[in-house]
C-alpha positions in Angstrom: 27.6 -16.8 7.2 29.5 -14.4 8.9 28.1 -11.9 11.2 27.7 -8.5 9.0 28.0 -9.9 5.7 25.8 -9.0 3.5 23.2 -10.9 0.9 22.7 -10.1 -2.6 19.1 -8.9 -2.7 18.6 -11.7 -5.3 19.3 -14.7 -3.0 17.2 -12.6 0.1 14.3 -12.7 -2.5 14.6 -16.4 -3.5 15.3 -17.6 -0.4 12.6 -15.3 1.2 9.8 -16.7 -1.7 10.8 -20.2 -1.6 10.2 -19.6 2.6 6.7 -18.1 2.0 6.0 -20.7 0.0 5.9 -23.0 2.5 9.5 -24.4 2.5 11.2 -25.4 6.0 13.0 -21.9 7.3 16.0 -24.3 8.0 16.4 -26.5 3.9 16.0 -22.8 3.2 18.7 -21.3 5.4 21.1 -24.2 4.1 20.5 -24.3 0.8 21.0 -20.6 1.2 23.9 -20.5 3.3 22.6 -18.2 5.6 21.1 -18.2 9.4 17.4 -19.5 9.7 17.5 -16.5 12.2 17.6 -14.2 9.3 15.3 -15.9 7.6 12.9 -15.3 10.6 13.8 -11.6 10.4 13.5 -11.0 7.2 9.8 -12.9 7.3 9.1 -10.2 10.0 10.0 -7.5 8.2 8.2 -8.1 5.0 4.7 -8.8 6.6 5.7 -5.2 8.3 6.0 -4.0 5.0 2.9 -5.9 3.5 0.6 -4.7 6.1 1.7 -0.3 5.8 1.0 -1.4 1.7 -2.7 -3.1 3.0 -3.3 0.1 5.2 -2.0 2.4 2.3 -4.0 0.8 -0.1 -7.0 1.3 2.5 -6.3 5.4 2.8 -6.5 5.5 -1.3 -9.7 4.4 -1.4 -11.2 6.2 1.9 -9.4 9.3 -0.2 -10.9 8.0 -3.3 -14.6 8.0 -1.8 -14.3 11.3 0.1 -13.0 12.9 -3.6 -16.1 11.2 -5.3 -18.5 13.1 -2.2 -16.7 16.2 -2.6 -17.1 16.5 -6.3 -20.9 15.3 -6.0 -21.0 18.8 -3.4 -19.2 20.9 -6.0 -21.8 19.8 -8.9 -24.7 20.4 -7.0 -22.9 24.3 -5.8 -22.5 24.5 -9.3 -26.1 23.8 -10.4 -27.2 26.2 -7.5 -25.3 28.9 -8.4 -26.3 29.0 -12.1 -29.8 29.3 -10.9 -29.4 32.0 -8.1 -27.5 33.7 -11.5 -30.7 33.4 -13.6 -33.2 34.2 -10.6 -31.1 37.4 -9.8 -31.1 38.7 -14.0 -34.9 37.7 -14.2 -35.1 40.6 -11.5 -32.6 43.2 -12.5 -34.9 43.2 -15.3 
């Protein structure tokens, strides 16, 4: 492969899946017709990517939670406030 030339996304994926699942990086590279090199890089770059997806995945949930705990607060508010209400019209009577 020529330096600069670039791969249809379709043989990056196979090529990249047949590597992950447990294929030699250099079969792959030949049957491929590309650089084991490349194969490394793109390796690299996809556990990059997996990892921010774990870590995003992670923040959803902490959101998730902290969402949950703040609508918990705003229920109890609620219930306090409609019986300061009632309190307060027993004694405007």
């Amino acid at each position: 492969m020529a330096r600069g030339r670039s791969v249809d996304p379709d043989t990056k994926k196979r090529a990249l899946d047949e590597y992950l699942a447990g294929a030699k990086a250099a079969d792959v590279a030949t049957r491929h017709q590309i650089p084991v090199k490349l194969l490394y890089n793109w390796k690299s770059n996809h556990q990059v990517s997996s990892a921010g997806k774990q870590g995003d995945s992670t923040k959803v949930r902490h959101l998730e939670r902290m969402l949950r705990h703040k609508d918990e607060e705003n229920a109890v508010l609620r219930d306090l406030l409609k019986k300061t209400y009632q309190v307060m019209s027993l004694d405007s009577k």
